[in-house]
PASEBA-1860 file (N, C-alpha, C; in nm, 3 decimals):
! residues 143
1> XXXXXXXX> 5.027/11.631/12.041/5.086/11.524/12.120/5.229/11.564/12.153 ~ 5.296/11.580/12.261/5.410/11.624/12.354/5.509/11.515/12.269 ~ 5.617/11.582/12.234/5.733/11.405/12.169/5.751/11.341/12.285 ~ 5.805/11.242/12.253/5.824/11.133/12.320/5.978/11.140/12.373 ~ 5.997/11.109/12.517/6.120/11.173/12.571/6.200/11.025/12.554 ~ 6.352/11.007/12.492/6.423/10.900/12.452/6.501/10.940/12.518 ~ 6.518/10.760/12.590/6.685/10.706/12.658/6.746/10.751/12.604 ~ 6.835/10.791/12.708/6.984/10.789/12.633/7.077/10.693/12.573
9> XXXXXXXX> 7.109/10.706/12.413/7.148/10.622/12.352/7.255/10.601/12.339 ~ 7.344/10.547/12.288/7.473/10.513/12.292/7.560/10.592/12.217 ~ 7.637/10.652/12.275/7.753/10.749/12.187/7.876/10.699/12.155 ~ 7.901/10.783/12.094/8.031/10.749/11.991/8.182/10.670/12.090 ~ 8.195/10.780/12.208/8.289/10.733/12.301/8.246/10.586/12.372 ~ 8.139/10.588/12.387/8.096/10.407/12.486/8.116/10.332/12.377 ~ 8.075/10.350/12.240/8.058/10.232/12.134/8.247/10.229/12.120 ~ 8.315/10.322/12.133/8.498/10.314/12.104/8.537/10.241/12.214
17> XXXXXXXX> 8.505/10.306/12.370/8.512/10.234/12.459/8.472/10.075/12.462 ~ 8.380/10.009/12.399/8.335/9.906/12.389/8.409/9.839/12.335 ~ 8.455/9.851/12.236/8.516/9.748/12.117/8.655/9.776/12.144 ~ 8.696/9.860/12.227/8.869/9.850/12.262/8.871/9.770/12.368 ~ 8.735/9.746/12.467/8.778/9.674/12.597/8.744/9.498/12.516 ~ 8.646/9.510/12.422/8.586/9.380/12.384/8.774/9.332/12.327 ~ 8.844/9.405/12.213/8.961/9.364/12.187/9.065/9.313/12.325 ~ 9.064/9.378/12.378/9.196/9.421/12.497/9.131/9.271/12.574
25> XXXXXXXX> 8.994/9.218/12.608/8.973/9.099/12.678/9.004/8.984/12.608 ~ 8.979/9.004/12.435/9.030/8.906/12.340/9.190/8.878/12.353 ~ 9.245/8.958/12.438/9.406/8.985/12.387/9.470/9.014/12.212 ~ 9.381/9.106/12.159/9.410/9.171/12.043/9.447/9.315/12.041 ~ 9.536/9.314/11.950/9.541/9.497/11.974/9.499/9.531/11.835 ~ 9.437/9.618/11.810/9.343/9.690/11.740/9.437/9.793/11.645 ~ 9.418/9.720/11.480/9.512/9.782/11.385/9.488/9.882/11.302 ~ 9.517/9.953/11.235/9.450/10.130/11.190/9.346/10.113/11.127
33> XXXXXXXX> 9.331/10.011/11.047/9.240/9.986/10.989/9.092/9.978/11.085 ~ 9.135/9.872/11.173/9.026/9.831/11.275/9.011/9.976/11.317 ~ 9.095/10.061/11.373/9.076/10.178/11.441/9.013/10.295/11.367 ~ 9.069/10.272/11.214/8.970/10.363/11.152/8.809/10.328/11.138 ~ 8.801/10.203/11.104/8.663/10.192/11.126/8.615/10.195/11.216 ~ 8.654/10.207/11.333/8.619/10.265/11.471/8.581/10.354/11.484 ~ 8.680/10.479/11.406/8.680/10.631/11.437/8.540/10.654/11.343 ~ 8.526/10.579/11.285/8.398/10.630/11.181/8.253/10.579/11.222
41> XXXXXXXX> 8.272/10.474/11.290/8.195/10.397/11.395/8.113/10.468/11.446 ~ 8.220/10.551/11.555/8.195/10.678/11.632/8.110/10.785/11.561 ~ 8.194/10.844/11.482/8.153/10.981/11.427/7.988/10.945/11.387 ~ 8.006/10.875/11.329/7.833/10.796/11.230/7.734/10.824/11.358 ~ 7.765/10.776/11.492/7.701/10.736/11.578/7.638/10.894/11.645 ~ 7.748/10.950/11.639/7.729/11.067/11.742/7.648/11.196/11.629 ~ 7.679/11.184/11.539/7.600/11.261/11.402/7.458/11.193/11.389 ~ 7.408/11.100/11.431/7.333/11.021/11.396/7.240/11.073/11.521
49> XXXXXXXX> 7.308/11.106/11.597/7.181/11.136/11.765/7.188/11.262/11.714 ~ 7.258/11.347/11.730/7.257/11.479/11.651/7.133/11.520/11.553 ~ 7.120/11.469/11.433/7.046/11.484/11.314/6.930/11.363/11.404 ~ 6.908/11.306/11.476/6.762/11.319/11.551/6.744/11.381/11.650 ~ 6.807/11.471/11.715/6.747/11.563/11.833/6.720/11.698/11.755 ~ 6.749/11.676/11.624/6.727/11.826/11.549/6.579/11.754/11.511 ~ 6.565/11.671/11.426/6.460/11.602/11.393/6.327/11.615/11.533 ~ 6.359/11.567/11.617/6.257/11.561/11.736/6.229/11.720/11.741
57> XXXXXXXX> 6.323/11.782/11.749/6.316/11.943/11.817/6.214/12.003/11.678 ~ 6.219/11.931/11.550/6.173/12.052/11.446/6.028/11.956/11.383 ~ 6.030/11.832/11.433/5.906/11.737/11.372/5.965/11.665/11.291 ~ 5.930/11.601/11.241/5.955/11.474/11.129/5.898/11.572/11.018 ~ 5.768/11.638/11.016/5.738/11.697/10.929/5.745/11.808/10.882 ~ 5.772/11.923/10.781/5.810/12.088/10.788/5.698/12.106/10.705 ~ 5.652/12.214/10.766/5.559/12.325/10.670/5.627/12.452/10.592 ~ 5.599/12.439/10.479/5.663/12.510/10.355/5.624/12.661/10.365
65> XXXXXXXX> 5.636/12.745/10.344/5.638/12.901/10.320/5.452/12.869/10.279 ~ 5.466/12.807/10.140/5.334/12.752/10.095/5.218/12.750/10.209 ~ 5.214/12.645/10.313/5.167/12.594/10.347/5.187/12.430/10.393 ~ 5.252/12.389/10.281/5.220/12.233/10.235/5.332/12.147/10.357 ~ 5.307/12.043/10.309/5.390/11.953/10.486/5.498/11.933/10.394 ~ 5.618/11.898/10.438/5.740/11.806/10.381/5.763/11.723/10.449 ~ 5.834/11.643/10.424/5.937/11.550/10.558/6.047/11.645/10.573 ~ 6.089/11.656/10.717/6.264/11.663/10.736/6.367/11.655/10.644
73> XXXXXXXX> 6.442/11.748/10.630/6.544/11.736/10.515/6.641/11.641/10.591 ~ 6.662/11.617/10.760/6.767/11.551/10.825/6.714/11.376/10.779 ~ 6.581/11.385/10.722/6.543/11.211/10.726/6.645/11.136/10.657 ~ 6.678/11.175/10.558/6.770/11.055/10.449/6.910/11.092/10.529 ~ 7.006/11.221/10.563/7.080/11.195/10.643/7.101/11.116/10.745 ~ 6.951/11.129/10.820/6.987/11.030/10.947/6.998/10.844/10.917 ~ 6.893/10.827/10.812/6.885/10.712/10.762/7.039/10.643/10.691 ~ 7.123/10.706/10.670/7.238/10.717/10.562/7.321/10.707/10.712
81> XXXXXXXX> 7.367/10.792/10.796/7.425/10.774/10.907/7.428/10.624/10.984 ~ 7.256/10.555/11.010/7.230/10.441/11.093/7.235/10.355/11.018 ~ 7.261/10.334/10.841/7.260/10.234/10.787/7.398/10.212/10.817 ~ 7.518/10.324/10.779/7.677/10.286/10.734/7.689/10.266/10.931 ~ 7.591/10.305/11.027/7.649/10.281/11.157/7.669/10.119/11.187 ~ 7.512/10.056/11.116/7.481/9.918/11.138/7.583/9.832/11.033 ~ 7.631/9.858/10.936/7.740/9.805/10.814/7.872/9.805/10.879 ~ 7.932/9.913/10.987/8.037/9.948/11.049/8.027/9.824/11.196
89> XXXXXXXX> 7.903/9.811/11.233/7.917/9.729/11.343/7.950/9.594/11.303 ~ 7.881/9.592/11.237/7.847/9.410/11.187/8.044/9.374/11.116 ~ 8.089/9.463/11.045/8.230/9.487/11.007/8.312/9.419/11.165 ~ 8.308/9.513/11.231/8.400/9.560/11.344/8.388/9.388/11.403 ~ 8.256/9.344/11.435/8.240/9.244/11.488/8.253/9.097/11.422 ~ 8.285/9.095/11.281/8.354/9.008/11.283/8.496/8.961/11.237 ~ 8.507/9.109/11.191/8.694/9.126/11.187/8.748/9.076/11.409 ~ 8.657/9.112/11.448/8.736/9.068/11.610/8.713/8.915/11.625
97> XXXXXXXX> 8.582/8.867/11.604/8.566/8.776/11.619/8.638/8.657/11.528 ~ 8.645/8.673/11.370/8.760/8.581/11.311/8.915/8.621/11.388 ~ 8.926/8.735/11.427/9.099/8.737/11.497/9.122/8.666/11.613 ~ 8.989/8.700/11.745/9.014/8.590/11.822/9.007/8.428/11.802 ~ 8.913/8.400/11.683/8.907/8.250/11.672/9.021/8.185/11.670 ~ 9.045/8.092/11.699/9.154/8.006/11.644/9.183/7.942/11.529 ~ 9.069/7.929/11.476/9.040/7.917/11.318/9.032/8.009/11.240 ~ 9.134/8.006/11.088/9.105/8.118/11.000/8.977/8.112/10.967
105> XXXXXXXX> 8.917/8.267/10.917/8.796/8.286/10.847/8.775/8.206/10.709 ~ 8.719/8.145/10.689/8.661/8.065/10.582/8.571/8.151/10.474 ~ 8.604/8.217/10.408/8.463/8.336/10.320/8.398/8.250/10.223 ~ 8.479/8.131/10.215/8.395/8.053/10.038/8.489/8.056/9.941 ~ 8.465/8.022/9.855/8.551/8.048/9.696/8.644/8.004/9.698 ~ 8.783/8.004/9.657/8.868/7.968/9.616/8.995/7.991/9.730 ~ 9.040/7.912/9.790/9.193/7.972/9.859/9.265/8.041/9.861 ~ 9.354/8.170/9.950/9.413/8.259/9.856/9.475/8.161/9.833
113> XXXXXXXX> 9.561/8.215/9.735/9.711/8.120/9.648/9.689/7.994/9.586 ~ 9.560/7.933/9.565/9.493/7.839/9.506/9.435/7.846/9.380 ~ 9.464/7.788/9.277/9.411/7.789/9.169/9.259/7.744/9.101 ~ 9.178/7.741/9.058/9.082/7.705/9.042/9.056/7.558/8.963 ~ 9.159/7.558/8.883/9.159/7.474/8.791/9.146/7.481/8.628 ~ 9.170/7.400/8.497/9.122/7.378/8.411/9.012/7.458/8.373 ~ 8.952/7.538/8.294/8.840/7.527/8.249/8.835/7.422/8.112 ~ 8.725/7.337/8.062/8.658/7.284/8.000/8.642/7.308/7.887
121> XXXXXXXX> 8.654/7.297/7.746/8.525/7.343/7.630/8.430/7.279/7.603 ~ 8.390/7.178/7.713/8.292/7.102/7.715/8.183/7.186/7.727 ~ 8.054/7.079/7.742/7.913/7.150/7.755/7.920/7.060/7.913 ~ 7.770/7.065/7.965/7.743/7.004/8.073/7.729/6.863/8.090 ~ 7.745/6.813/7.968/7.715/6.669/7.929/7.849/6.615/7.857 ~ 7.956/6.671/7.854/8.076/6.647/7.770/8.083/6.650/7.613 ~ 7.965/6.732/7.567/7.982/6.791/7.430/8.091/6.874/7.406 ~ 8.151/6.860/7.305/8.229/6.974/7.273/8.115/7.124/7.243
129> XXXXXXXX> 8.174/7.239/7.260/8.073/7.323/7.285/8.055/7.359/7.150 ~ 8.154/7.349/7.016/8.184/7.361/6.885/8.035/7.252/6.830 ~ 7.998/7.159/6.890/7.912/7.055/6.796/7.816/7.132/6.884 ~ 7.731/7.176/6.971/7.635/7.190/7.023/7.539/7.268/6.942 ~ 7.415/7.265/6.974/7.332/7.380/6.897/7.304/7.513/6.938 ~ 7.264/7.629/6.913/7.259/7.740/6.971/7.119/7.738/7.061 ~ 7.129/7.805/7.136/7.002/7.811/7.206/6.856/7.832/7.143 ~ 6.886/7.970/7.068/6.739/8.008/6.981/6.836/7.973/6.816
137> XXXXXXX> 6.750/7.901/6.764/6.767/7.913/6.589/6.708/7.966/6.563 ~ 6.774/8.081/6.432/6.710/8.200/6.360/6.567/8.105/6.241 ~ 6.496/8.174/6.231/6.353/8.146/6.144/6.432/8.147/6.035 ~ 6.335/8.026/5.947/6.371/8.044/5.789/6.270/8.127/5.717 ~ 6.332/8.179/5.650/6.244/8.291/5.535/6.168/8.191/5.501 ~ 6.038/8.208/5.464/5.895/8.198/5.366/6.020/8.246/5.265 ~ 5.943/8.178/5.116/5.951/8.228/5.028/5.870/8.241/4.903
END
């Protein structure tokens, strides 16, 4: 069966290009941080078509000196590349998107600079945790 001939996918420069014009329409300018995860954005992306046009060109599968089939040694590379590519996007997009909001990001938990409070030596019921019983009691000896 002939491989299968693939669109052209998105490279490293359109995905940089993208997220500098997506900033620049937000009216944000894009800080090293943001830019490093950019630059890595990229690289991930363009290594990632790379280690599959080697893949397409050599099979998914290799035959050993032996005989015997393998998979591609590029498989877990490429897989390792499109995971940290998809972890890098989802990043990028909502570090822009909490900067343009007008509202700070909300993550959960505690406020910075906010204290939590008191802890308790209560139980869940307002026992002191000193009178409570232990969960498992040890067996008494037979004697």
């Amino acid at each position: 069966m002939p491989p299968k001939k693939r669109t052209a996918g998105a490279t490293g420069d359109a995905i940089r290009a993208f997220y500098t014009t997506w900033a620049a329409d937000e009216g944000l300018e894009l800080d090293v941080t943001d830019l490093a995860l950019l630059e890595r954005l990229a690289k991930a992306t363009d290594l990632a078509a790379r280690i599959e046009a080697q893949i397409d060109a050599d099979g998914p599968m290799l035959t050993t000196e032996r005989g015997t089939s393998k998979p591609h040694p590029g498989l877990p590379a490429l897989r390792g590349e499109v995971e940290l590519a998809a972890k890098l996007t989802v990043l990028l997009d909502k570090r822009i998107e909490d900067a343009a909001s007008d509202q700070p990001a909300n993550r959960g938990g505690v406020a910075p600079f906010a204290t939590r409070g008191q802890y308790n030596r209560t139980g869940t019921d307002d026992t002191p945790a000193a009178v409570r019983k232990p969960a498992r009691t040890p067996r008494k000896r037979r004697q």
